[in-house]
N, C-alpha and C positions, 0 to 999 in steps of 0.2 A: 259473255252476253249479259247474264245479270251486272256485272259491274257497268256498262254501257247505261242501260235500264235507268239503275240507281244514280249515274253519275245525271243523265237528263229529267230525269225527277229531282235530283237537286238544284241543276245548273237553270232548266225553263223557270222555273219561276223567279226566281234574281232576274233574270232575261230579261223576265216579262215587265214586273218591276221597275226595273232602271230604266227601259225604252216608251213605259207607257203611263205607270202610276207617279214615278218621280219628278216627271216634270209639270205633271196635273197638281200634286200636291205642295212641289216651289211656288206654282205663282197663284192658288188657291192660297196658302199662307202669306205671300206678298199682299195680295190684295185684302186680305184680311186687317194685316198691319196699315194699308194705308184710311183702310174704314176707322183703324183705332185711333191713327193721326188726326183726321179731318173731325171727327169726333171730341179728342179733346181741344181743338182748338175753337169747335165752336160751343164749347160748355165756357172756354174762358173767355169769349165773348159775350155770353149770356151773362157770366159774372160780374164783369164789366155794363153789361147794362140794365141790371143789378142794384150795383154801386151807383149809377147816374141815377135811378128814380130815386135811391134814398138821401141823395143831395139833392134833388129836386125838392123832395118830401121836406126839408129843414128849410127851405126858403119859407121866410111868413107872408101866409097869402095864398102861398102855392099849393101851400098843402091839402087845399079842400076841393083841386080839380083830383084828387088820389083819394078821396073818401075821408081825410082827415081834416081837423082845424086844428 
């Protein structure tokens, strides 16, 4: 009897785990990864528009709709 006991004191909680927390935690991490995608893509579009005001800023003339002469 005690070894029945201790084998489902072992064996439920894996159970439980695999049927319930593992699949919660797959695509909680999926989506986490796709926050991190979307995220660095639109840093390197920020960068990118970035780079366009500081060639904007070199045009003469331009530069003083930017605070600059």
């Amino acid at each position: 009897m005690k070894l029945i006991v201790w084998a489902f004191l072992i064996i439920a909680p894996l159970w439980f785990y695999m049927q319930y927390i593992q699949p919660v935690m797959v695509s909680a991490v999926d989506a986490m990864s796709q926050v991190q995608e979307q995220g660095a893509a639109v840093n390197a579009q920020f960068s990118q528009f970035g780079d366009a005001v500081k060639q904007l800023q070199n045009i003469p003339g331009f530069g003083q709709y930017f605070g600059q002469e």
